[in-house]
Structure formats: C-alpha cells, structure tokens
C-alpha positions as CSV (number, residue, x, y, z in Angstrom):
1,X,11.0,14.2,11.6
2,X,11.9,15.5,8.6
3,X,10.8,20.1,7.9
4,X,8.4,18.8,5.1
5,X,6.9,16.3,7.1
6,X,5.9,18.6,10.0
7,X,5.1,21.6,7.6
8,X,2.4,19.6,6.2
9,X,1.0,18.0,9.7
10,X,0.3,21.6,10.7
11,X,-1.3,22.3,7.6
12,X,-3.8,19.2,8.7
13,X,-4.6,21.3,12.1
14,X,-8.2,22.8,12.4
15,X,-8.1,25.4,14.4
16,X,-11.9,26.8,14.3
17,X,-13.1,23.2,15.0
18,X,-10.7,23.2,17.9
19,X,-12.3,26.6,19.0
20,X,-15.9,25.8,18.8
21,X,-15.3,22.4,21.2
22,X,-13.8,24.5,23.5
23,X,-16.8,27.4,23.6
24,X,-19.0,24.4,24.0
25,X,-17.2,23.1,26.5
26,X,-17.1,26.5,28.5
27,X,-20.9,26.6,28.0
28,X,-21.5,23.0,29.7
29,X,-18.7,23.9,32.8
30,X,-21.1,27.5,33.2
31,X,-24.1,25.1,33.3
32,X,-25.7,26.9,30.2
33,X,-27.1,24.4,27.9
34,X,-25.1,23.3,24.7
35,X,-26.8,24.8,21.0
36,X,-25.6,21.0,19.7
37,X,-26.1,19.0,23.0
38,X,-29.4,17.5,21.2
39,X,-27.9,16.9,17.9
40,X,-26.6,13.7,16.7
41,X,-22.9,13.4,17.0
42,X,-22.6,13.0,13.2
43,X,-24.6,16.2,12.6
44,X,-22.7,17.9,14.7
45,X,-20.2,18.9,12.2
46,X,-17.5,18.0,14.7
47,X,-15.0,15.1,14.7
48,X,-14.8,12.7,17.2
49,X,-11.6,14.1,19.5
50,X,-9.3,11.4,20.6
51,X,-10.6,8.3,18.6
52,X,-6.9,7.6,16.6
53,X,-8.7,7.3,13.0
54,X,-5.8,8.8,11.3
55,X,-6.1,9.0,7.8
56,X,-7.8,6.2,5.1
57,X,-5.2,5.0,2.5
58,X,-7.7,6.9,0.1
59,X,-7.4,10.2,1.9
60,X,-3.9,10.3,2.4
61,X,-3.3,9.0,-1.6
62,X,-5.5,12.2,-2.4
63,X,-3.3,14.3,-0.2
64,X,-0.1,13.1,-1.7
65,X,-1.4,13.5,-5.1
66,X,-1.8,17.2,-4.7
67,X,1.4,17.3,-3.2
68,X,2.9,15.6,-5.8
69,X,1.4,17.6,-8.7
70,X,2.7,21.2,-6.5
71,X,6.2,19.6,-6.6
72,X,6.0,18.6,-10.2
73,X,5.1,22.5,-11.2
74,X,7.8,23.6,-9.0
75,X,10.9,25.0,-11.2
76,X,13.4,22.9,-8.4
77,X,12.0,19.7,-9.8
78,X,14.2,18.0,-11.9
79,X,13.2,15.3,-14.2
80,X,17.0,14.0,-15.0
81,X,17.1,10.3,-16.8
82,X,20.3,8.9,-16.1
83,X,19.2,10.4,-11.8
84,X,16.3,8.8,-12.3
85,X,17.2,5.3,-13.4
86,X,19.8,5.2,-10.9
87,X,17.8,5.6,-8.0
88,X,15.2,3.7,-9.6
89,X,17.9,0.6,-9.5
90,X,18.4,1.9,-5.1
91,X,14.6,2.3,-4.9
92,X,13.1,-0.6,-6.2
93,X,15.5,-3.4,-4.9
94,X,14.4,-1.5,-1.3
95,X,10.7,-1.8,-2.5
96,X,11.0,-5.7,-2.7
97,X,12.4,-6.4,0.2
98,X,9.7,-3.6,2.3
99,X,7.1,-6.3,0.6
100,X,9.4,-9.1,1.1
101,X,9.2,-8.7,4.9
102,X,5.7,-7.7,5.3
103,X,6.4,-3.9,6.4
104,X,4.4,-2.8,2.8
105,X,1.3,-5.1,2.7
106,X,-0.3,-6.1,-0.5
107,X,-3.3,-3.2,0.0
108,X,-0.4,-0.4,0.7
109,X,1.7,-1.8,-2.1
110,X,-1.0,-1.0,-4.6
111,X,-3.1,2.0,-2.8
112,X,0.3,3.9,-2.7
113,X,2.3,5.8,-5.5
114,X,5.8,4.4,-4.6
115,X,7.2,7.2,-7.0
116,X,10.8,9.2,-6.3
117,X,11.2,12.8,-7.1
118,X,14.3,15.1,-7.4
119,X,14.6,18.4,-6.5
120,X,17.3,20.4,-8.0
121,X,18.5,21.5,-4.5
122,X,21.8,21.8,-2.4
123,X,20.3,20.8,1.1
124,X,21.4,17.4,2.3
125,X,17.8,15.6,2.4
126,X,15.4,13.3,1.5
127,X,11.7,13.3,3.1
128,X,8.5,11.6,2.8
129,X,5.1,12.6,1.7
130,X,1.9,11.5,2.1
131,X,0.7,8.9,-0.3
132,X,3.8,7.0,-0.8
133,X,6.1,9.8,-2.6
134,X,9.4,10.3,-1.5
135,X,11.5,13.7,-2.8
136,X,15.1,13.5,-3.0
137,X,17.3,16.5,-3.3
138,X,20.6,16.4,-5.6
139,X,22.5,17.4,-2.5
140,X,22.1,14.3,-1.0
141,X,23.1,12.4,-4.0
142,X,25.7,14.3,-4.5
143,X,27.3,14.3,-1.2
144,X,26.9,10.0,-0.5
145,X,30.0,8.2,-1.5
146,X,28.9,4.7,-1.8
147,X,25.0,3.3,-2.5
148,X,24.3,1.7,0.4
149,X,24.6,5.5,2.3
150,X,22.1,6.6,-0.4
151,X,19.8,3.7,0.4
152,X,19.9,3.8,3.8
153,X,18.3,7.0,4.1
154,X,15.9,6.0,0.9
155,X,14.8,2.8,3.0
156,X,14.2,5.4,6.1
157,X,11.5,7.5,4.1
158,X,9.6,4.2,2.9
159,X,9.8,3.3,6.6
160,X,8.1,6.4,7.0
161,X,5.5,5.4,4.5
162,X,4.9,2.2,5.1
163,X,4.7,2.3,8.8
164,X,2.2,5.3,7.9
165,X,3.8,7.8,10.4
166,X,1.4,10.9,9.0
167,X,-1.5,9.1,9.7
168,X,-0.6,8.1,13.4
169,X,0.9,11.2,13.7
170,X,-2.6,12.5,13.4
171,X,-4.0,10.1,15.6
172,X,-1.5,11.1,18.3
173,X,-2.5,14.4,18.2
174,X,-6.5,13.4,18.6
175,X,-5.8,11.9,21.4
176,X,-3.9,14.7,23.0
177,X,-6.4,17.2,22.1
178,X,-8.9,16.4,24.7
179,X,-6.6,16.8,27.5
180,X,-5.4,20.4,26.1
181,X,-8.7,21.8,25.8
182,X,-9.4,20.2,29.7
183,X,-6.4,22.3,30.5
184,X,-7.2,25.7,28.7
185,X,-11.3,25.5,30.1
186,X,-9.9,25.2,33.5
187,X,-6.7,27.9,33.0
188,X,-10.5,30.0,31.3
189,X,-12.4,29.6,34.1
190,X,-9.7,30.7,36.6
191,X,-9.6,33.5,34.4
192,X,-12.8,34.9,35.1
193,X,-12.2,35.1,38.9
194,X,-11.5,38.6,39.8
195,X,-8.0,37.5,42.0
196,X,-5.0,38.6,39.7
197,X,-3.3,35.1,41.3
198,X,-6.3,33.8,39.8
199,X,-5.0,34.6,36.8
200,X,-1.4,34.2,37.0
201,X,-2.3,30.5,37.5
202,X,-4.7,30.6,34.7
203,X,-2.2,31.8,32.4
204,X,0.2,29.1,33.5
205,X,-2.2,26.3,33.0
206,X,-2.9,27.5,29.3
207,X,1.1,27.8,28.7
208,X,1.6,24.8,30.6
209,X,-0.8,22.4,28.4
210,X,0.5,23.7,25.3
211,X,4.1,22.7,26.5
212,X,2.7,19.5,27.2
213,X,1.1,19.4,23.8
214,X,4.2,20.3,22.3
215,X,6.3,17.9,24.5
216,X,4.5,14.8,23.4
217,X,4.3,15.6,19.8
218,X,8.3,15.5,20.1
219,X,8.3,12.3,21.9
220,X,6.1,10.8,19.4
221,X,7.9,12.1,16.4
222,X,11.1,11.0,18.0
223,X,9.8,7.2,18.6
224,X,8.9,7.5,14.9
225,X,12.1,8.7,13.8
226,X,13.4,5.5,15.6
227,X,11.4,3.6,14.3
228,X,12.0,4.1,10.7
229,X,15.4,3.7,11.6
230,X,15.1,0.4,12.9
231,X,12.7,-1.2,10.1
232,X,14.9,1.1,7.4
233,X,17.4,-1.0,8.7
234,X,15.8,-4.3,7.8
235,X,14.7,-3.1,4.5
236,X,18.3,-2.1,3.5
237,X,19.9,-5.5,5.1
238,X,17.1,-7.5,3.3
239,X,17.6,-6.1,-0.4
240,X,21.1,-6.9,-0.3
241,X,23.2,-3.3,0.7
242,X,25.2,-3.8,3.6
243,X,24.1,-2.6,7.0
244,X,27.2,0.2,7.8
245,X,25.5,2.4,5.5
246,X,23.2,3.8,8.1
247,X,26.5,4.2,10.4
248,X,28.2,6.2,7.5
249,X,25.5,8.2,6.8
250,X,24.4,9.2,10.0
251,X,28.6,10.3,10.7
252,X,28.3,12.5,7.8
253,X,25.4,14.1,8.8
254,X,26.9,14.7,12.5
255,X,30.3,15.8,10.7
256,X,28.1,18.6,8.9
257,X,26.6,20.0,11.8
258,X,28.6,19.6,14.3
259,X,29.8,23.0,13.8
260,X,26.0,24.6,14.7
261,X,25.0,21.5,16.9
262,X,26.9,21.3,20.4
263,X,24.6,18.4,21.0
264,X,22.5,20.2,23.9
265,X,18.8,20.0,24.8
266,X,18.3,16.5,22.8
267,X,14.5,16.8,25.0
268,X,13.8,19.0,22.7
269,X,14.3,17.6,19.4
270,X,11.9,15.6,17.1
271,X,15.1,13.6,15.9
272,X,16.9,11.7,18.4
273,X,20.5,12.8,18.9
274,X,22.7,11.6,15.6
275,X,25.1,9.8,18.6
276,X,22.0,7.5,19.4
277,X,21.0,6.4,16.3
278,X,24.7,5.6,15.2
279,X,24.8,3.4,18.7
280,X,21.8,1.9,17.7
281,X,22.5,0.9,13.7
282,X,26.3,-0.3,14.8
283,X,23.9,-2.8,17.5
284,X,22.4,-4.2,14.8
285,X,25.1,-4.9,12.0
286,X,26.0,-8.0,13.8
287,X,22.6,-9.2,13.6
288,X,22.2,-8.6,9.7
289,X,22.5,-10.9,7.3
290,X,26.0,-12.4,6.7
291,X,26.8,-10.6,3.1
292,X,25.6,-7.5,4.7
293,X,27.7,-7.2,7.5
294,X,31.6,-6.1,6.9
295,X,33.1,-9.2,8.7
296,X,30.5,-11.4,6.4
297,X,31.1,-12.8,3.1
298,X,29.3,-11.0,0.8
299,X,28.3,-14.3,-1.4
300,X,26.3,-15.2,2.0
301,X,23.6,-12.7,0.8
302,X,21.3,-13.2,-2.4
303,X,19.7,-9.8,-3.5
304,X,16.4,-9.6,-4.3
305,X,17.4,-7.8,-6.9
306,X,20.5,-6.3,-8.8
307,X,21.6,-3.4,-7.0
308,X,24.2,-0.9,-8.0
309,X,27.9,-0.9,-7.3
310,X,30.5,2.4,-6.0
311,X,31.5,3.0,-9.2
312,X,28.1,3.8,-10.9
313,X,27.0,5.8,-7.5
314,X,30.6,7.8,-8.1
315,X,29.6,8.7,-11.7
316,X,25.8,9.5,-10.4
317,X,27.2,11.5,-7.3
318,X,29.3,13.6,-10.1
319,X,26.6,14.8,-11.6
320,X,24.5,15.4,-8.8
321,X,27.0,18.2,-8.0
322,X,27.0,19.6,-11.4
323,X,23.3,19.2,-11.9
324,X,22.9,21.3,-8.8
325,X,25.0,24.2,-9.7
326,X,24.0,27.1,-10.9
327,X,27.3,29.1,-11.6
328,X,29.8,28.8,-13.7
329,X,32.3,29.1,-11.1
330,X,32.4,25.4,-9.8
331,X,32.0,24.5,-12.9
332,X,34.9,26.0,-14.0
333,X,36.9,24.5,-10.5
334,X,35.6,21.1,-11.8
335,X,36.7,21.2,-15.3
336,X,40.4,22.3,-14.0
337,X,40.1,18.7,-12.3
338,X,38.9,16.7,-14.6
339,X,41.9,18.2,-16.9
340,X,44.8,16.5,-13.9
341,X,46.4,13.4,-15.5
342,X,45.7,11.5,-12.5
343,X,41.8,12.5,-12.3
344,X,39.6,9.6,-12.0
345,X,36.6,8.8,-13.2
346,X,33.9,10.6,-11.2
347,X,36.2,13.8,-11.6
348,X,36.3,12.9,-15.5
349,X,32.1,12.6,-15.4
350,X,32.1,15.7,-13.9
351,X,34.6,17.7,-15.8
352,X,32.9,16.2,-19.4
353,X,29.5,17.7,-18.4
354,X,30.8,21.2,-16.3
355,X,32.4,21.7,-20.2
356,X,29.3,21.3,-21.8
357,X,27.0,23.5,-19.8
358,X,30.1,26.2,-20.4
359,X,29.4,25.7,-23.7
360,X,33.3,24.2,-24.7
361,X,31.6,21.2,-26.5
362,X,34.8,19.8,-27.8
363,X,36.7,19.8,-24.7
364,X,33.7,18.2,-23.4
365,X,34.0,14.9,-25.9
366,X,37.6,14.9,-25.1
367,X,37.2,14.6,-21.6
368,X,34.1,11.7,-22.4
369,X,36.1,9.9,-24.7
370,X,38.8,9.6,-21.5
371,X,36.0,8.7,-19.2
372,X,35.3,5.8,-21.4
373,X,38.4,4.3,-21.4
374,X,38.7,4.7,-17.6
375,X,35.6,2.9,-16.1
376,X,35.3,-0.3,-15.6
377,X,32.0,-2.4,-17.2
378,X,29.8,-1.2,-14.9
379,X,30.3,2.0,-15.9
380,X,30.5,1.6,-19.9
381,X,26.7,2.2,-19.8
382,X,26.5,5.8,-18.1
383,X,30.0,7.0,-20.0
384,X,28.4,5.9,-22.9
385,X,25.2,7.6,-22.0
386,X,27.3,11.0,-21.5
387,X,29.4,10.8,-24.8
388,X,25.6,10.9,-26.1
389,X,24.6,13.5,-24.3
390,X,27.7,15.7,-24.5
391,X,27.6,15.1,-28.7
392,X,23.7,16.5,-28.8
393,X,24.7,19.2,-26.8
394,X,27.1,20.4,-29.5
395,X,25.0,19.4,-32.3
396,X,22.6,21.9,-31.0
397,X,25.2,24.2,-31.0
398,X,26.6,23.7,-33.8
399,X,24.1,23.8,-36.5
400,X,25.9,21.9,-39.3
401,X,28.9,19.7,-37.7
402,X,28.0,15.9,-39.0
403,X,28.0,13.2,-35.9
404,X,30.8,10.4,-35.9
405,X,29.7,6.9,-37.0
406,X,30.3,6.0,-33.6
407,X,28.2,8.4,-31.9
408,X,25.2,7.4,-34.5
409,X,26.0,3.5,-33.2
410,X,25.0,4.7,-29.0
411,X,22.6,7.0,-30.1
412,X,20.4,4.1,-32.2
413,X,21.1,1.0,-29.5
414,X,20.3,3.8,-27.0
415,X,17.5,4.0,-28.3
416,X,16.4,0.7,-29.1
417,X,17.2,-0.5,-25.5
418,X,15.0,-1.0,-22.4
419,X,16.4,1.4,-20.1
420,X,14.6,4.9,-19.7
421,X,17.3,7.2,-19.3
422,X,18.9,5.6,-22.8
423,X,15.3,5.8,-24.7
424,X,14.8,9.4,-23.6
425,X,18.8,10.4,-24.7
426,X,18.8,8.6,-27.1
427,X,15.4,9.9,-28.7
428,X,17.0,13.9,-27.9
429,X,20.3,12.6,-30.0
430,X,18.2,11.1,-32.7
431,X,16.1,14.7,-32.8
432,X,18.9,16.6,-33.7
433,X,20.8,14.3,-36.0
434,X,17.7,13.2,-37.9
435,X,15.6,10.8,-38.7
436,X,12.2,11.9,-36.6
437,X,10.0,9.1,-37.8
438,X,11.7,6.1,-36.0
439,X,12.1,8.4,-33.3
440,X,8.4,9.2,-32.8
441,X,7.3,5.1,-33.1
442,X,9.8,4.4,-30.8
443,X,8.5,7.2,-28.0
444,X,4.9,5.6,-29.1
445,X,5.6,2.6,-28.3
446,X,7.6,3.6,-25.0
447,X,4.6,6.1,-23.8
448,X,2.0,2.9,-24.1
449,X,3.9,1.1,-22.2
450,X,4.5,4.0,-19.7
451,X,1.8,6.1,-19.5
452,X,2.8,8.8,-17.1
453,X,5.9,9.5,-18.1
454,X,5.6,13.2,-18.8
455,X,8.9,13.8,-20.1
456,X,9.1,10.7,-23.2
457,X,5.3,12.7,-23.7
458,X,6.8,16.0,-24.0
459,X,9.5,14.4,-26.6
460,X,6.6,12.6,-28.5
C-alpha cells in the first residue's frame, strides 16, 4: 500500500502493551502466578489480542481529523481553486457511483469526511487516510494525460476508504500477534537453557516469527491493494470514465520505474507487481459497461454525473506542472513554448501563467488572450478563469494601470457565478480593482453556505 498508509499503521503499534503480554506470559510458562490473572479482563488495561475489532467509524474519523488538520498546517498544502474544482468534478462523479453500488453505505457516507487535499509536491501519488481524506500530489496531476487516468487512481484511494483497509489492517495484525508472542516465549525460554544450540535455535525462532509477522502483513496489504483495484475499477466504470484508464495509468507508473525496478522479489512487496495488475484491469474492460469500454459506443453509458473531458484535464495538468515548480528555470523552458506558433493549448496555459510568476505581466495576457481563442467551449471557462487571474496579478504589480472593460465583465460574472474557483478569483480580482463592499456580501453569502472553506474566510 501506499508510504503514508503504512507510516501511520506503525504509528497505531503499542509496543509496551505488546511487552507486558509477553512478561505475563513468561510468568504463566515458569508456573509463577500472574499480578493480573485475578483481575477482570477489562481492568486489565490490556486489549483483547486477536479479536479483529479494528477501528469504530468514530475513532478512525478522530484519527483522520488530526491528520487532516497536520496536512492543512503543512507549507506543501496547496489550496489552488481552479485544482480544486477540477478534481472536485473527478471526485464527486466517483463518490456517486461508490454509493451508487453499495461499496460506501449510507452510515460511511455520512460518518466520513469525503474531502480531497493537494500537496504541492513532485512525487507521482495519491494516498488515503483515515477518516475518509484522500491527498493528492500536483505530480500526479500533472503527469496524467487524460481524466479517466486521474480517476482511476482517485477511485483506488476511496476503495481504500470505503472497503476500510486501515481498520482491517489493524485487525489483521491482532490476530497475528498472538502467534508472535507464542513464538518469541518459546525462542525465550530456549534461551534460558545453558546449551549455546539452545540458543542458536532460540534466536532463530524469535527471527523466524517476526519474518512471519512481516510476511503476512505483505500478503494482506497486497490482497488489499488488489482489492481496491478491483472495486476502484467498478467505481470508475460506473460514474461514466472508461475502464483503460487503470491500464494507462498503471503503464506509466511501470514506464517510470522500470529503470530502478527489474521486477525481482514480487514476495516481497506490499503492491502486487504493476504487470499483474495491468493483466488484471485489461480482464475486466470487456466486462464494463458498453460506453466505458474502447470498442463500446460511448452513448451506451449514462453518467451519474457530468464528468470532465481531455481538454479541461490538459489545461489542469498544465498548471499542475507550473504550480509545482519552484524555479524559474522551467518556467522560463515553458514560456519559450508557449511562444512556438504551433503551441497548443495546454502549452499556451502554461506559458500565460510561467510569465506571470516571472513577473512579465503583459506577455502573460498576450499569451491568455491566445489561449482564449484556441480552446474549444469546454475550455472557455478555465482560459477565462486565467485571463482573470493573470490581470490581478499585474494589477498588484502595477499600482495604477486601469483594467479593460472586458476584464471588469469576467471578473463581476466570475463572481456572481456558482462555481468556487470563479467566486474566490473573482473576489481577489474585484479586491484590487475596487469595489470591496459587493465583494464582502458576496464572500458572506458564499461562507454561509460553505462553512469550512478556510480560504473564501481568509478573503472575507
């Protein structure tokens, strides 16, 4: 499973409670009498090994909200609008069909948090916490080239979360525990003998029940892993993205680490081998729905809801990359690009805003003013959304310069409209071109109706 995932299971681990069974366990094999055997198993202060409780849906909420509230401190979160809505448009479509099947039911839907975060971050990944939060990092945005690659590994984490893999996870490791303590009493007690064989053996039963341990957590993990592949699958099929997106996306993660990954030891793993899971998805495209599958008609499928097309995702995936660089000198690589007469539209996106963070504010409206006249109506929104952004970018910077009557049109619908990312722009366009009043009723009203919106607070 995913490094964040595990980090946090072995965070869970309680070592001195782990230690104290097995002193009183030595006690009972010596014939000694236990200092607890007369106490009540609940006063014991000891949990009941092996009994697959897991986690409540209360407990692991409370976990995740700390979590969450870490992540939200951290200086790599990103709170991006125009990122934001656009996987809200992946996330949510995925979110009604998880309900729509019966993988999330009615108590998880509303005990969980169900909310995305973005981590301003290179690596190509996207895990699951407890609780129902799922982080995203720009990386993966940014290196996706159509949504459905993007959604398949979204609908992978909720599979994560609604098949509650942390929880059993920690029920798998109860019931192992009892069988690794046997193992280290015995590998004790043949410690004590005064033979040095004696001893060798001891030593090899302790190292030889912690492989064990260690064997079956990977097992488990890996059935997990499967798993989520295989209900992810049915998530993404059932809100309408076609089923080749978990192909594609599992052949670019084999393309990038192929290089460090000969394919060797896949006992060892907690994922199973990228060549498996590929079989596996490519079984189960012909079993999708017809409008999911590439020899199907894509009429044959009716979304649950709207989801996104390539052209957006190209224009998102552009500024993923930019968002997550740090230097100029990319930026500077990307600008070049943008400037090509034959540059299309995502290189346009990302060119527009690689000029603005450099600070060339006019080039920048140039190059948005292109992108404009480039992309088709789906992406008339987000270019327009840019042109915004790029214009309050140099009104900041230049103290003075008068917007166009144009830009004063998209900044007042974009802030009169539904959409978050064009409120939020929209209210940071209208804050340095005037008029602070509507502004403020408008983030009122928007803040009522979304309550936890940190950002249109901070604006307010």
């Amino acid at each position: 499973m995913h490094r964040t995932f595990h980090l946090f299971l072995s965070g869970l681990r309680r070592p001195r409670v782990l230690a104290g069974a097995l002193l009183l366990g030595l006690a009972a094999a010596a014939g000694g009498p236990s200092p607890l055997a007369s106490a009540p198993a609940h006063a014991q202060g000891l949990p009941t090994l092996g009994d697959g409780a897991g986690l409540t849906l209360s407990a692991e909420r409370e976990i995740g909200d700390d979590i969450a509230r870490q992540i939200y401190r951290d200086p790599d979160y990103l709170d991006d609008p125009p990122l934001v809505d656009y996987l809200q448009s992946i996330w949510q479509p995925l979110l009604a069909a998880a309900r729509e099947r019966g993988d999330v039911s009615p108590e998880v839907a509303e005990r969980m948090a169900w909310e995305l975060m973005i981590n301003r971050v290179k690596e190509v990944n996207a895990f699951a916490l407890p609780g129902g939060y799922l982080g995203v990092n720009l990386g993966l945005v940014a290196v996706t080239q159509n949504p459905q690659e993007l959604a398949s590994v979204l609908a992978h984490e909720l599979s994560h979360v609604s098949q509650r893999h942390i929880a059993r996870m920690l029920s798998e490791q109860g019931k192992q525990t009892p069988w690794l303590i046997g193992a280290m009493i015995l590998g004790a007690l043949a410690a004590g003998s005064s033979s040095s064989s004696s001893v060798d053996v001891a030593n090899a039963a302790i190292a030889g029940s912690q492989a064990l341990a260690v064997q079956n957590q990977l097992n488990f993990s890996r059935d997990m892993e499967r798993e989520a592949d295989r209900v992810g699958f049915g998530v993404l099929t059932t809100a309408g993205f076609p089923g080749e997106g978990f192909v594609q996306m599992f052949d670019k993660l084999q393309q990038a680490s192929r290089l460090n990954d000969d394919g060797s030891f896949p006992y060892l793993r907690s994922h199973p081998l990228t060549t498996e899971r590929m079989a596996d998805m490519r079984a189960r495209i012909p079993l999708a729905p017809a409008g999911t599958r590439p020899d199907g008609p894509r009429v044959g499928v009716a979304p649950l809801m709207a989801v996104p097309d390539e052209e957006v995702h190209a224009l998102m995936a552009a500024r993923a990359r930019v968002l997550a660089e740090n230097g100029p000198d990319r930026l500077r690589v990307w600008l070049r690009q943008g400037q090509q007469a034959d540059a299309d539209a995502a290189a346009l996106y990302a060119a527009a805003l690689s000029a603005s963070r450099l600070g060339q504010h006019g080039l920048a409206g140039q190059l948005a003013a292109r992108l404009a006249a480039r992309v088709g109506s789906s992406g008339q929104r987000p270019a327009e959304w840019l042109q915004l952004e790029v214009g309050s970018a140099a009104l900041r910077q230049r103290a003075g310069d008068q917007p166009t009557p144009e830009w004063l049109v998209w900044r007042d619908r974009a802030l009169a409209g539904s959409q978050r990312a064009g409120v939020l722009l929209g209210a940071q366009a209208a804050m340095v071109s005037g008029g602070a009043k509507p502004v403020a009723e408008r983030l009122h009203a928007w803040v009522v109706d979304h309550p936890r919106d940190a950002l249109a607070w901070q604006l307010l």
